[in-house]
GUROVO-829009 format. One line per field, with one value per residue (C-alpha): residue number from 0; residue in three letters; x, y, z. Coordinates in steps of 0.02 Angstrom, whole numbers, m for minus. Example, Ala and Ser with C-alpha at 12.3 -4.5 7.8 and 13.67 -1.06 7.14 Angstrom:
2
n = 0, 1
res = ALA, SER
u = 615, 684
v = m225, m53
w = 390, 357
//
This chain:
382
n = 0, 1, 2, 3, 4, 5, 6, 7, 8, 9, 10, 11, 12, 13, 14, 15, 16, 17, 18, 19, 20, 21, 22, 23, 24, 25, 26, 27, 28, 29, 30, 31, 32, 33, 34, 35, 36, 37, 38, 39, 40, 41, 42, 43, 44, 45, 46, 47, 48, 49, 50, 51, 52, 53, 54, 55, 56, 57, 58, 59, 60, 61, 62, 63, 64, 65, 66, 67, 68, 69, 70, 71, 72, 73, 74, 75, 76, 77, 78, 79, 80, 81, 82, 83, 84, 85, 86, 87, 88, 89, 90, 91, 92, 93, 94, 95, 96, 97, 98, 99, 100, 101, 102, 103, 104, 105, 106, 107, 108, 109, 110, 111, 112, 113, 114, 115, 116, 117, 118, 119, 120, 121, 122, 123, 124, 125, 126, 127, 128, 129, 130, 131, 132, 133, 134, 135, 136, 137, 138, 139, 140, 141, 142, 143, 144, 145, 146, 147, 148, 149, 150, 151, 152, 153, 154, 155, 156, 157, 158, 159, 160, 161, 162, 163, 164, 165, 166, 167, 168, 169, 170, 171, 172, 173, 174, 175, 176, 177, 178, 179, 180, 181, 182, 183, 184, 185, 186, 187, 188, 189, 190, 191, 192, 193, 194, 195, 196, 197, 198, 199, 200, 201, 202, 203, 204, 205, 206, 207, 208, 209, 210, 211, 212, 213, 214, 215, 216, 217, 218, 219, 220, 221, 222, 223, 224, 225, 226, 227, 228, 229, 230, 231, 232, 233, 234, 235, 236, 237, 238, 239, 240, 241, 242, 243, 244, 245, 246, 247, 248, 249, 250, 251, 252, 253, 254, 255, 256, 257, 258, 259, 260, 261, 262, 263, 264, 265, 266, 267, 268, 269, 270, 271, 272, 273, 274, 275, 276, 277, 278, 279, 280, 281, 282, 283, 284, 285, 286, 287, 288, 289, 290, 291, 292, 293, 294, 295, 296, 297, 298, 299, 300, 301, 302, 303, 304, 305, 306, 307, 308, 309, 310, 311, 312, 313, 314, 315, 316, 317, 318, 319, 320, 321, 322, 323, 324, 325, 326, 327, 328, 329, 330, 331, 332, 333, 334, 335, 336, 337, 338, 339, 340, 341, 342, 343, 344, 345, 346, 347, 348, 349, 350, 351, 352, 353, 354, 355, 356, 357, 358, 359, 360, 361, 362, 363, 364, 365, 366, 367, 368, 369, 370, 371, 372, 373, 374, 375, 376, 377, 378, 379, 380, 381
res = UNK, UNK, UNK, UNK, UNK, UNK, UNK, UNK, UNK, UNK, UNK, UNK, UNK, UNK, UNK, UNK, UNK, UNK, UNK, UNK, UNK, UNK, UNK, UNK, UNK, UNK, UNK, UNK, UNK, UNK, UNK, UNK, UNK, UNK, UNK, UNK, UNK, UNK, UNK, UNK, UNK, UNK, UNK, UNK, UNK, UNK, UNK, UNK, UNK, UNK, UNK, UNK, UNK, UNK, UNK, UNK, UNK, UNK, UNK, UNK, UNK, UNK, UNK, UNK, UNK, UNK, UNK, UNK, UNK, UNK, UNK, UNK, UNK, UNK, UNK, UNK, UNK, UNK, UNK, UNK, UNK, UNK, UNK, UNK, UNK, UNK, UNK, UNK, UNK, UNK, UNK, UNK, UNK, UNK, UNK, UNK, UNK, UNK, UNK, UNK, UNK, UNK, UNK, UNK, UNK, UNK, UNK, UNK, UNK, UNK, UNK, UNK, UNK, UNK, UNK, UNK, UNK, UNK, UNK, UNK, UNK, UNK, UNK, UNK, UNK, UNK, UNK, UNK, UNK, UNK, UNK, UNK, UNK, UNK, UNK, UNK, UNK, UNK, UNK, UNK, UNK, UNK, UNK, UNK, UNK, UNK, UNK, UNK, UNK, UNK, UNK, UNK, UNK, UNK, UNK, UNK, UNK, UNK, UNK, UNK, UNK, UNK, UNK, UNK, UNK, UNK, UNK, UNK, UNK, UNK, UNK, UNK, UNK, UNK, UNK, UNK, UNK, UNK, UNK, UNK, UNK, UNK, UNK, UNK, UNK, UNK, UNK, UNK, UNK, UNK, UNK, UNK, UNK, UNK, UNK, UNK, UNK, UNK, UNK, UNK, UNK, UNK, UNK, UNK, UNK, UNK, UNK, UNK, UNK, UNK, UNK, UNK, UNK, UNK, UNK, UNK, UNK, UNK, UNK, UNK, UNK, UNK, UNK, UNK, UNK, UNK, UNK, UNK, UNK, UNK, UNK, UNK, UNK, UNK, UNK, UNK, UNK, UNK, UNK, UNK, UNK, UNK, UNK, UNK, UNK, UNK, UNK, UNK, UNK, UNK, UNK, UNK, UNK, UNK, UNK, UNK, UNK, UNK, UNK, UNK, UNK, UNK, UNK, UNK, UNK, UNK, UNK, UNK, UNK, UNK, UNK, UNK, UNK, UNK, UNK, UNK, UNK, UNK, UNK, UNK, UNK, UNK, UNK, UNK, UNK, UNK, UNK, UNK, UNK, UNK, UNK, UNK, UNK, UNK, UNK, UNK, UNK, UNK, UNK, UNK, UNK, UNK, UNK, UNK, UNK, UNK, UNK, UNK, UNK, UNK, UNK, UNK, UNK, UNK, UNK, UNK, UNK, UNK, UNK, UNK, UNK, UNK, UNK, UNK, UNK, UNK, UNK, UNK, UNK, UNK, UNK, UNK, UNK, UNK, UNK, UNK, UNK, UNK, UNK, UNK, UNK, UNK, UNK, UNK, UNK, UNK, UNK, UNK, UNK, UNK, UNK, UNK, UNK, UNK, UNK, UNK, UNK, UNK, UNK, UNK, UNK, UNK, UNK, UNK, UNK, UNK, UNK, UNK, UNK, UNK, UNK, UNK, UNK, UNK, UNK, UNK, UNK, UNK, UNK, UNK, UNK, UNK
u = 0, 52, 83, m80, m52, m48, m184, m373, m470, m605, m725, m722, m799, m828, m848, m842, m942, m872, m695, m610, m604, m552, m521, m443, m321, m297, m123, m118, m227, m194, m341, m278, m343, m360, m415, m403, m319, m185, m226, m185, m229, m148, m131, m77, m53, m131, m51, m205, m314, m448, m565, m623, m435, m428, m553, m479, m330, m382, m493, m350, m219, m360, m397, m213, m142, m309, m241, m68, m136, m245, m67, 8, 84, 69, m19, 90, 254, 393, 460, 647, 678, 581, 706, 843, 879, 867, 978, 1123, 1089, 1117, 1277, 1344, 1332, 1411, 1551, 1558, 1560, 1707, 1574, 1598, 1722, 1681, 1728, 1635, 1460, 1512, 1513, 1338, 1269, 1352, 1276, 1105, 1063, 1155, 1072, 1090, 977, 863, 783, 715, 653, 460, 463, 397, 523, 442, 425, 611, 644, 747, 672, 661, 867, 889, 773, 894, 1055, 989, 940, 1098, 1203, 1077, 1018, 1169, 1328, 1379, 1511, 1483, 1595, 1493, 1342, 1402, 1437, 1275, 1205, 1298, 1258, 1064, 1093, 1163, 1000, 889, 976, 949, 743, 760, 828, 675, 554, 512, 523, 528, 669, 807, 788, 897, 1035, 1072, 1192, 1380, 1367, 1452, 1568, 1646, 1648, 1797, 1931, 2011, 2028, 2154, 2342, 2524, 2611, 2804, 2867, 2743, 2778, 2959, 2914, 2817, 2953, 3094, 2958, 2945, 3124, 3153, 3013, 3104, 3253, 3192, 3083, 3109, 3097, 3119, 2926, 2915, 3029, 2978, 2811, 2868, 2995, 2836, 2728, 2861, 2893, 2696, 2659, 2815, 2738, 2567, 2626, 2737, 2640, 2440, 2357, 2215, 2234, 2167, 2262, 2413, 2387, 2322, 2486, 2612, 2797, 2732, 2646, 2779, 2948, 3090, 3121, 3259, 3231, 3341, 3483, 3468, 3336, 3237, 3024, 2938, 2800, 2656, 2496, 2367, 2183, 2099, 1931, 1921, 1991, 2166, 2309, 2479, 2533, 2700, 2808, 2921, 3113, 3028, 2915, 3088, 3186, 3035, 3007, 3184, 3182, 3041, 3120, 3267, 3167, 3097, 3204, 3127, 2958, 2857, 2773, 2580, 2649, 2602, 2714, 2617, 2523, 2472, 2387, 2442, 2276, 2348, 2530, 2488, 2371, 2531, 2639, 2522, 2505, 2663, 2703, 2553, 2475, 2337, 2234, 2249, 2242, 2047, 2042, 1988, 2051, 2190, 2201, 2281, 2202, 2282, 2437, 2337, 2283, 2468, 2539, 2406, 2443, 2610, 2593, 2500, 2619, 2732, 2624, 2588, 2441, 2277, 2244, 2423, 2369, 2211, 2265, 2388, 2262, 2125, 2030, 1932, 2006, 1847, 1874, 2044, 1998, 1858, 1932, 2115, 2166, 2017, 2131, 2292, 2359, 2500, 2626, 2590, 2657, 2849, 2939, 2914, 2791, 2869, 3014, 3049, 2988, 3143
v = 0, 166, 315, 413, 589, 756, 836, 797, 815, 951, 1028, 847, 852, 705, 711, 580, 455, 490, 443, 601, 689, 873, 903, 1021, 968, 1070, 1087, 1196, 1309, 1226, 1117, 930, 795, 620, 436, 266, 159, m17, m24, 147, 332, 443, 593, 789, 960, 1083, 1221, 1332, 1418, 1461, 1309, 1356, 1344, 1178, 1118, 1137, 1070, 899, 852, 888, 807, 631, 624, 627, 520, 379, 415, 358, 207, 157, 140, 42, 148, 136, 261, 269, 282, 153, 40, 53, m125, m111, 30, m65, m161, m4, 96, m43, m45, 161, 142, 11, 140, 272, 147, 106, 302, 326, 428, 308, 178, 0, m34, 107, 32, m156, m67, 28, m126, m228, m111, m91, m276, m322, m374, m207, m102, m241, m127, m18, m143, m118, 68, 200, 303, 469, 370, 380, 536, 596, 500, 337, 344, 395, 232, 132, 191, 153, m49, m53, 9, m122, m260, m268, m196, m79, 51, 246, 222, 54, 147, 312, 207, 145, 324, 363, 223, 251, 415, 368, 282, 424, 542, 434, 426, 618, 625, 501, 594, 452, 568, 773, 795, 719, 679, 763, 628, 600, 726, 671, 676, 811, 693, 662, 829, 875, 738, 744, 600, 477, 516, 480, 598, 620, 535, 410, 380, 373, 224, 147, 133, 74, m62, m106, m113, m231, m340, m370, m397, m531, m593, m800, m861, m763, m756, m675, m561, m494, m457, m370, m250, m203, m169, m52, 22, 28, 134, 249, 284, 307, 443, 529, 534, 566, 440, 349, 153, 85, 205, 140, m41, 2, 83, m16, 10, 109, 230, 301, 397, 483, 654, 776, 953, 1105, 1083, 887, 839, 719, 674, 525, 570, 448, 453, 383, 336, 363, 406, 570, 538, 541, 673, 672, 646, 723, 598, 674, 588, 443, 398, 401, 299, 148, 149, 108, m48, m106, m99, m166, m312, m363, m311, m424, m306, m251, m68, m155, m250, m180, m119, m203, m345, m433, m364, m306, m306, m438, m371, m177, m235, m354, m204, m67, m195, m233, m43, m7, 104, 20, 157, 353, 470, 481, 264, 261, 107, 162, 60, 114, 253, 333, 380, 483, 567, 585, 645, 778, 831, 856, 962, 1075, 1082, 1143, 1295, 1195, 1279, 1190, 1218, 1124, 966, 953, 969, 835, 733, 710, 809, 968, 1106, 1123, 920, 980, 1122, 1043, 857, 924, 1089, 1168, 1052, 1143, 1248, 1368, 1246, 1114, 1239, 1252, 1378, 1471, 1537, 1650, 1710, 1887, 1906, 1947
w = 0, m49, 95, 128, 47, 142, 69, 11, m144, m161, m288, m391, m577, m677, m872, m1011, m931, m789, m848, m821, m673, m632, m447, m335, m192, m22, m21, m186, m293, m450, m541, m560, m688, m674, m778, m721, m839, m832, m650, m596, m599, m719, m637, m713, m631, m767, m703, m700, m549, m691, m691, m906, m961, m843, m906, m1097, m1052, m977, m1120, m1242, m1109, m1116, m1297, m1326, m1218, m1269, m1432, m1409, m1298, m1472, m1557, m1428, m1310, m1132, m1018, m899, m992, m1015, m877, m877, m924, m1081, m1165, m1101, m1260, m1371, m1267, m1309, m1473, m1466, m1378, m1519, m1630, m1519, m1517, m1713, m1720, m1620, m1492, m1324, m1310, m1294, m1133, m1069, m1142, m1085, m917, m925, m991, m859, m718, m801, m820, m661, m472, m423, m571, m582, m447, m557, m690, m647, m622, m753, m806, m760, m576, m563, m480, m331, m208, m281, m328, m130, m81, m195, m116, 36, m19, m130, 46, 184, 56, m48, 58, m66, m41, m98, m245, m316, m319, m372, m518, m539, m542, m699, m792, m744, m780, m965, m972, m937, m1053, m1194, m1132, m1113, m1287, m1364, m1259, m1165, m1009, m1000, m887, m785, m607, m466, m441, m209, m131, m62, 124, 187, 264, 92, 51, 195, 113, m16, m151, m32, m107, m37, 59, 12, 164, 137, m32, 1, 106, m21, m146, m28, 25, m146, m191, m28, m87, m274, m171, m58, m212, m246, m421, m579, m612, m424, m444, m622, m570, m422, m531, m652, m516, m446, m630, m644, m484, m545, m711, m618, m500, m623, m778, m684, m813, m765, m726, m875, m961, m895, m931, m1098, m1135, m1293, m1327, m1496, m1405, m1279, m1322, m1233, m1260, m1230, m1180, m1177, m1070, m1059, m959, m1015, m1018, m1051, m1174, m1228, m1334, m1232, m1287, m1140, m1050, m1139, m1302, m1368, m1274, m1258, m1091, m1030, m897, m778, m760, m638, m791, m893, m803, m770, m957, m980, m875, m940, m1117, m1029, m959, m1132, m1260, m1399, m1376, m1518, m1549, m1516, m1350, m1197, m1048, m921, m988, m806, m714, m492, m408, m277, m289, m255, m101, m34, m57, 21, 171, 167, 208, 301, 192, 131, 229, 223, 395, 372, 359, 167, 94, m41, m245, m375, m416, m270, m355, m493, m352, m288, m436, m448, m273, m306, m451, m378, m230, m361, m404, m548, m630, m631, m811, m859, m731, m827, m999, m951, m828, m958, m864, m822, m706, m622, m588, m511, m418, m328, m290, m241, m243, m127, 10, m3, 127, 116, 217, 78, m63, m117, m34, m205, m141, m37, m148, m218, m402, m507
//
C-alpha cells in the first residue's frame, strides 16, 4: 500500500462518462486531472487556478494520451527494463562512431542488467525521480553492502539511461541525482604523502630484493615500474595498462633533461601525456626487461591487483589518515597533489590529466594549505 497523501481532494468534476475527473487538492490552488487506466490513476497538474482553461486542457491532455494508448503505447510511460535493449543498441553505434568507447558501454550494460539495477526494472520512467534513486542507495548500501563508490557508479550508468529517454522523449526531464554527504565533502581524493611515498618505494624495492623465483621477482619490478609511471605521468589506470611500446617515447629538452611522453587513448579521447624523469627511467627498464618487444605490445600486460594490495600492506599504507582504503588510483591522485604543490597551474594538470580544471579544483586543490606549497611561494619576483 502506498503512503496516505498530505492533502485531500475538493470541488471533484466528472466528465466523459465519468472517466475524467477534474479536482482540486488542499495543499495547492492549481486544478488537477485524473483517468483510471492499466490499474492505476494517471494523474496531471494543469497548471491553472482558472477552472475554463482547466477544463480545456484535460480534455486535450485525455484524448491525446487515449490516442497514443490506441497505437500501442502505454499510459503510464515506459518501464525502464523495456528501453533497455534499445539503449544498447544506441551505444553500439556510439562505439562504431568513435562517440563512447567500448569498454565504457560493456560497463553501462554490465551495471544496467546487473542485481543491483534490476531494482528499477518495474518502475515507469517518469516514476524515477529523486526519491526513488535515494530509496535505492539506501537498499543497494543495507540489502546489498555496497560502498559509496559502487553505487556512485551505478548512478551514472542510470543516468546514461535516462539521457537517452530524455533524448527520445520518453520522459521530460532528468531527475535530481542523491547529494555526497558532507562527510565526503571534507577529504580529499586519498593520495600519498612524500614521506609516505618514500616508504612505499623502498618497501617495494626490498620486496624485489627478497623476491624467490624469476617469475616473483619480475612481477614485483613491473609493479614497482607501474606505480612509478602512475605517479609521475597522472594517467588513469586503464590508461596505464592500456599503454604499448609504440605509443611512448623519450624526449630531450633544452639543457638535457629528459620526459617521457606517450599518446594515450583514454577516457576522454586521445592526449599526449608528458612523464616526468621517474616515468623516464621505469620505461627504460621495462624496455630493458623485454628487449625483444614489439610497438603493439604492452608495458604491463598482467595485471597487480593482488601485488599492489601485498605491497600497500606490506608498508602499512593500505589506509589514508581519514581510514579510506587506498588502490591504485591513489597515485593519480598523488601525482596531482604534487603538481599543484609545485604551483603547478591547474589548467596544465588538466590538460595533461585528461581532465577538467573544475574536476581539479574541486577534488584536490580546494585542500591545499600554504605549508603544503613550495617555498616558491614566498620568494621575491625577479
Amino acid at each position: 500500500m502506498g503512503a496516505t497523501p498530505d492533502y485531500k481532494i475538493k470541488n471533484l468534476r466528472k466528465y466523459l462518462d465519468d472517466r475524467l475527473h477534474i479536482y482540486q487538492q488542499t495543499n495547492t490552488k492549481f486544478w488537477y486531472a485524473r483517468f483510471y487506466a492499466e490499474g492505476k490513476y494517471k494523474v496531471r497538474s494543469l497548471k491553472e487556478t482558472q477552472f475554463g482553461l482547466a477544463k480545456e486542457i484535460a480534455h486535450e491532455w485525455y484524448f491525446e494520451l487515449k490516442g497514443k494508448q490506441k497505437k500501442g503505447t502505454p499510459i503510464h510511460g515506459n518501464k525502464f527494463k523495456d528501453v533497455l535493449e534499445d539503449f544498447f543498441e544506441h551505444q553500439e553505434l556510439q562505439v562504431k562512431s568513435g562517440e563512447m568507447k567500448k569498454q565504457n558501454a560493456d560497463d553501462y550494460q554490465r551495471r544496467l542488467t546487473g542485481k543491483g539495477c534490476q531494482y528499477f526494472n518495474d518502475f515507469y520512467l517518469q516514476d524515477i525521480t529523486l526519491q526513488s534513486l535515494n530509496k535505492f542507495k539506501a537498499h543497494r548500501i543495507s540489502r546489498d553492502n555496497c560502498r559509496h563508490t559502487t553505487i556512485k557508479h551505478d548512478f551514472v550508468s542510470i543516468n546514461q539511461l535516462l539521457k537517452y529517454c530524455k533524448d527520445k522523449n520518453y520522459i521530460g526531464s532528468l531527475p535530481e541525482t542523491p547529494k555526497k554527504s558532507k562527510k565526503d565533502d571534507k577529504k580529499p581524493r586519498p593520495y600519498f604523502s612524500l614521506d609516505e611515498w618514500k616508504h612505499l618505494l623502498s618497501v617495494s624495492k626490498e620486496r624485489i630484493d627478497s623476491g624467490r623465483g624469476i617469475r616473483v621477482k619480475r612481477l614485483r619490478e613491473q609493479l614497482h615500474d607501474f606505480i612509478l609511471i602512475m605517479v609521475h605521468t597522472g594517467c588513469r589506470v586503464d590508461e596505464v595498462y592500456g599503454m604499448t611500446f609504440g605509443c611512448a617515447r623519450i624526449y630531450k629538452k633544452k639543457g638535457g633533461d629528459r620526459e617521457l611522453r606517450i599518446s594515450v587513448d583514454g577516457k576522454t579521447g586521445v592526449r599526449e601525456v608528458r612523464g616526468m624523469i621517474g616515468a623516464v627511467s621505469a620505461y627504460e627498464r621495462i624496455c630493458k626487461r623485454s628487449p625483444k618487444h614489439k610497438k603493439v605490445d604492452l608495458l604491463f600486460p598482467a595485471r597487480y591487483g593482488d601485488g599492489l594490495n601485498n605491497l600497500l600492506d606490506k608498508a602499512d599504507l593500505k589506509k589514508d589518515k581519514y581510514g579510506r582504503v587506498r588502490n591504485a588510483k591513489s597515485f593519480r591522485a598523488t601525482y596531482i597533489m604534487y603538481r599543484l604543490m609545485k604551483n603547478v597551474p591547474i589548467k596544465s594538470i588538466a590538460l595533461n590529466c585528461g581532465n577538467d580544471s573544475a574536476v581539479i579544483d574541486k577534488y584536490y586543490a580546494k585542500y591545499l594549505t600554504s605549508n603544503m606549497l613550495d617555498d616558491s611561494i614566498t620568494d621575491l619576483p625577479e
